[in-house]
N, C-alpha and C positions, 0 to 999 in steps of 0.2 A: 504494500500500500504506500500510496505517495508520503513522503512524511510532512507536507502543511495540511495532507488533509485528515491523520491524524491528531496531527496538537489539535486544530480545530473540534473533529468527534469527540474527544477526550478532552474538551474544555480548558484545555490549558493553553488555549487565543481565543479571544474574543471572536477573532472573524479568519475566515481565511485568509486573504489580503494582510493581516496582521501574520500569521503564520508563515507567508511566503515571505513578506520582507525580514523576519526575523532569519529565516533561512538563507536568502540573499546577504543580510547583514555579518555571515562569518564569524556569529558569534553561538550558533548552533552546534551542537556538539554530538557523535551519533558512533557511540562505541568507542568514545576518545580521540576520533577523526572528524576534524571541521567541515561542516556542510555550507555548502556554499549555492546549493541550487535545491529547491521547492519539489524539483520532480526527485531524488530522493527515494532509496525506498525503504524503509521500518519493516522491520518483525519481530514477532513475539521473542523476546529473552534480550533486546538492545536495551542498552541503556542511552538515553537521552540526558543533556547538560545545559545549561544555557542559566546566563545573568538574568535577572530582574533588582533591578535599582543595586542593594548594597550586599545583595546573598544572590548565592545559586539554585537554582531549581534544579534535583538530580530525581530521574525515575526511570525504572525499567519497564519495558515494554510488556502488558501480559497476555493479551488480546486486540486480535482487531476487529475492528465493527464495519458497519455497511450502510449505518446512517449515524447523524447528532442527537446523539435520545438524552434523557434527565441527568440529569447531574449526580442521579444515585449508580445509572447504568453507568456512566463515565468513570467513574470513582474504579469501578469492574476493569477498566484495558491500563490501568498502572498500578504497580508500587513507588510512594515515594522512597528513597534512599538517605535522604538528609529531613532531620527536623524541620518543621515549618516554624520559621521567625513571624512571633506573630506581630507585630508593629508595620513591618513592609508589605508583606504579603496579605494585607489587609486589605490592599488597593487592587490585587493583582486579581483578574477574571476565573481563573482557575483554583481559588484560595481553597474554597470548603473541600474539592476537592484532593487537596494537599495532605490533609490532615491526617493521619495513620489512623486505620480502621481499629 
């Protein structure tokens, strides 16, 4: 699967267009190797890396899906890897989320 159109199904972007430039932006990370292009492809067991403001968002891939469904099936296609900071990632679309089951 593309990897902006999973950050998007797995709510960790807002929109696609936010997923793609983030993936244009080189600051993407996808198995510890920088992504640089939107078409990308993810599978289940990668890990994914990427800034938001003063921390990183780290998760591994556990599923993929076929559409953007609730935020509780979302929760379903990751683990996070690192704590969620909660003062930053309070702003961040994909926050609830973040938070270890």
């Amino acid at each position: 699967m593309r990897i902006d159109k999973w950050l998007w199904f797995s709510r960790l972007s807002a929109s696609r267009s936010e997923a793609q430039k983030l993936c244009e932006s080189r600051r993407l990370r996808l198995d510890g190797r920088v992504i640089d292009r939107s078409c990308s492809t993810v599978r289940p067991g990668a890990v994914l890396s990427f800034p938001n403001g003063d921390h990183v968002i780290a998760v591994r891939v556990e599923a993929l899906t076929e559409r953007r469904g609730p935020s509780t099936e979302a929760r379903m296609l990751y683990t996070p890897l690192l704590p969620a900071p909660t003062a930053h990632l309070a702003r961040h679309p994909g926050f609830a989320e973040l938070q270890p089951a």
